[in-house]
matplotlib code that plots the C-alpha trace (Angstrom):
import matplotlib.pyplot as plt

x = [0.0, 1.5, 1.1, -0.7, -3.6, -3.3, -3.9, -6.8, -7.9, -8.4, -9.5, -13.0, -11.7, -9.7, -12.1, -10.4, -7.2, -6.6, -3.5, -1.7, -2.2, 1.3, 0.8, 0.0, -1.0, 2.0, 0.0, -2.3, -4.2, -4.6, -5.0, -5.2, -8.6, -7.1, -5.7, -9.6, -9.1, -8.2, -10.8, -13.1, -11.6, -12.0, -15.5, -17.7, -17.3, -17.9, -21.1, -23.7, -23.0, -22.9, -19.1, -18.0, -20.0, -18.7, -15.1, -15.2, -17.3, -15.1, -12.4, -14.0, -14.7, -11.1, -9.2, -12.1, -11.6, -7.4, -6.0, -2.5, -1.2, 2.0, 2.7, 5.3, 5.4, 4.4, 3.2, -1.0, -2.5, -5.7, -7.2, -10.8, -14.3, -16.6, -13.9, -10.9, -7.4, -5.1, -1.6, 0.9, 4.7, 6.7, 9.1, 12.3, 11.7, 11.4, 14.9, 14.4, 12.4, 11.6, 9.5, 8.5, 6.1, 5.0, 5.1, 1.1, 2.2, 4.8, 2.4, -0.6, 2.4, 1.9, 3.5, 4.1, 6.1, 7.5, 8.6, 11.5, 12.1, 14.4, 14.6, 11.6, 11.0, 10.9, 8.2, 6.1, 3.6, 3.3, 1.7, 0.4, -0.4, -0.4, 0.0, 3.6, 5.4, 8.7, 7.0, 5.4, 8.9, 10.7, 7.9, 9.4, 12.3, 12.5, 10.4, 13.0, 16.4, 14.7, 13.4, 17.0, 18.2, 16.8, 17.4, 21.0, 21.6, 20.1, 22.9, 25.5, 24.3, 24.7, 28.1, 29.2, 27.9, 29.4, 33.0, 32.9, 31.7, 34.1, 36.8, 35.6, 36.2, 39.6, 40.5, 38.8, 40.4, 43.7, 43.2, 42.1, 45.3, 47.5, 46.0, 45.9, 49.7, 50.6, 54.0, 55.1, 57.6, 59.1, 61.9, 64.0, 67.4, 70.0, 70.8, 71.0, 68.6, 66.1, 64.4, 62.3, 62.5, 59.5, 60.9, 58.7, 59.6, 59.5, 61.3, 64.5, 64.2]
y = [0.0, 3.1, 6.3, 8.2, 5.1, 4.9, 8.7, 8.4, 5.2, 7.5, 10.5, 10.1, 9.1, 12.8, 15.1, 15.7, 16.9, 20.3, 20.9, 24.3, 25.5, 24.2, 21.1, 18.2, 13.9, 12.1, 8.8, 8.1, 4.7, 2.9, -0.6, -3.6, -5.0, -8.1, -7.0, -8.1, -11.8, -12.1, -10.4, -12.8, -15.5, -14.8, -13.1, -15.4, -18.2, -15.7, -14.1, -15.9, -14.1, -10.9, -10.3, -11.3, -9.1, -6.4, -7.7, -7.5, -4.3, -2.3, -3.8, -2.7, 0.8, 1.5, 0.0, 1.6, 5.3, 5.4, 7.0, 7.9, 10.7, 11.7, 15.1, 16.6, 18.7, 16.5, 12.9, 12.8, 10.0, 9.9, 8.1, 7.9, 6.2, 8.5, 11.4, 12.7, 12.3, 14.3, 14.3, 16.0, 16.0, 18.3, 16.2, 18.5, 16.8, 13.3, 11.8, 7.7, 5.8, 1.7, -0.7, -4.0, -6.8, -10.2, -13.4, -12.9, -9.3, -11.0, -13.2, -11.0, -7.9, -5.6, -4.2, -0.9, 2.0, 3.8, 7.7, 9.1, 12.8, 14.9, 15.6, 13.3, 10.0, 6.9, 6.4, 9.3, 8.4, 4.6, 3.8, 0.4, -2.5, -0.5, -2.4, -2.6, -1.0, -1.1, 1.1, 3.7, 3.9, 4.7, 7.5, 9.0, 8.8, 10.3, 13.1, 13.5, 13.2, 16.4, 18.2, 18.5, 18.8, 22.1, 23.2, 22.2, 24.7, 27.0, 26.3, 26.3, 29.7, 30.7, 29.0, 31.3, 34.4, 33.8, 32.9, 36.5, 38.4, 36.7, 37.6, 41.1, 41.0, 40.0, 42.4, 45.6, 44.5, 44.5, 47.8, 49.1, 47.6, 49.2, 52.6, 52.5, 52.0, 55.3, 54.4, 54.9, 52.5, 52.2, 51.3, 49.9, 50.8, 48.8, 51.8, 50.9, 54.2, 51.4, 54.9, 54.3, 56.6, 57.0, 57.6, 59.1, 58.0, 61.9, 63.4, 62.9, 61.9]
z = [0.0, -1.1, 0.7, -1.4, -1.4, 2.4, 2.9, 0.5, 2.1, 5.4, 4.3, 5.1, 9.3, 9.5, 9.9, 13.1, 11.7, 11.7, 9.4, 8.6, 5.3, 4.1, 5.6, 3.7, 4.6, 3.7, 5.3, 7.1, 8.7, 12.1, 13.5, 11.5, 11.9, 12.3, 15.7, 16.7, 16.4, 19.9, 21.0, 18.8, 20.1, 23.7, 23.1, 21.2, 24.1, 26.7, 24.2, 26.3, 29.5, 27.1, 28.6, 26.1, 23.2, 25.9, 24.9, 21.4, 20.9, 23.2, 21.2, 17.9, 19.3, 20.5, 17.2, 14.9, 16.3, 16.3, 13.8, 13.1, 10.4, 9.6, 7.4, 5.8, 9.2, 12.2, 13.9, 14.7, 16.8, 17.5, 20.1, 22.1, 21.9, 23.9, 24.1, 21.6, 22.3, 19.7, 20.6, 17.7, 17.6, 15.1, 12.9, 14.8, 18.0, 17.0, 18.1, 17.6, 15.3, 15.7, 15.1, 16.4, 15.7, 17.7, 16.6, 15.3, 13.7, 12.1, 10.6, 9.6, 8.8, 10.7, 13.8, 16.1, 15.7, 18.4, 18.9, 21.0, 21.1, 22.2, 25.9, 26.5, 29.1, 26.7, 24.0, 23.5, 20.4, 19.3, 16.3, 16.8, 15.2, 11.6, 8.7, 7.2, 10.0, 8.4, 5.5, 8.2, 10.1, 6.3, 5.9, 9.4, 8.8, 5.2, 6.4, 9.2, 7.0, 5.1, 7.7, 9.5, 6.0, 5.9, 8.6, 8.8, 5.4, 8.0, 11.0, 8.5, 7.0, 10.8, 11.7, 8.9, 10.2, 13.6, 12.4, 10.4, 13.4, 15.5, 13.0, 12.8, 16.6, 16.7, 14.2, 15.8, 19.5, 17.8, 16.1, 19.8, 21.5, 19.1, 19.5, 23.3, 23.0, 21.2, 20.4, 24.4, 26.0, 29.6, 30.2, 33.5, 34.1, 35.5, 38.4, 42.0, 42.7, 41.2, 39.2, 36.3, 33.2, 31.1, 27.2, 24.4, 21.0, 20.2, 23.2, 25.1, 28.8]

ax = plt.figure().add_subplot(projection="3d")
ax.plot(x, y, z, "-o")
ax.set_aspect("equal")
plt.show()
């Protein structure tokens, strides 16, 4: 599934999304359904004590209103039955991007991908269970490599800057020194009277 079908796939679930005007759905999806089997399994035995239709329709609800986005600016999930969850991180703060599947996600394809930022305590956004989570973490990471891209044109632009004005600095504190000097020189004599004599380039003593 490319990313262009995937975003289209889910265009109808983001009404929630509230993007900047040059911000644009790179992909978009959620849970695999298949993630329910489980809940089928341990459900439809427990379905004549109506726990477990409780199990598998809670288990519907929560996979069938998650959502995750990613932009060419920032990371969406979406979370919530009853309420609505949004959290967004910026594509600058993300610091690690991985992956991982179970045995079963292994099996059906599809996995979890976890978010590190900067400065942050552990995982801060997982998308889980998404179809093809090696594909979603590539997404990431590409819109990562060219977000610090930019902005390390910007840094260098800056390093440049700074290395002039700190030349310019040196430069100007060495025309000040040699002002400040105005040619004067002292000098000590070797007398035992331990006198100093002051000479001026332009006068005798």
């Amino acid at each position: 599934m490319t990313a262009e079908t995937a975003a289209g796939d889910a265009e109808a679930d983001l009404e929630w999304l509230s993007l900047d005007d040059d911000e644009t759905v790179i992909w978009a999806g959620g849970p695999d359904r298949r993630t329910l089997i489980p809940a089928f399994v341990v459900g439809l035995p427990l379905s004549i004590v109506l726990i477990g239709l409780v199990i598998i329709a809670s288990e519907y609800l929560r996979v069938t209103n998650t959502h995750y986005v990613v932009t060419n600016r920032a990371l969406y999930e979406k979370t919530g039955v009853l309420s609505r969850d949004v959290k967004r991180i910026e594509h600058g703060k993300v610091q690690d991007i991985s992956y991982s599947q179970s045995a079963l996600g292994t099996h059906f394809g599809y996995g979890t991908v976890e978010v590190s930022t900067a400065g942050g305590s552990g995982v801060e956004m997982a998308f889980k269970s998404v179809p093809d989570p090696r594909a979603v973490q590539q997404h990431i990471s590409d819109r990562i490599k060219r977000k610090r891209g930019d902005s390390g044109a910007d840094r260098t632009t800056d390093d440049v800057l700074e290395e002039i004005l700190t030349e310019l600095r040196a430069i100007r504190a060495a025309v000040d020194g040699d002002g400040n000097g105005g040619g004067r020189s002292t000098v000590e004599t070797g007398a035992t009277d331990d006198h100093h004599y002051e000479y001026d380039e332009d006068q005798s003593v």
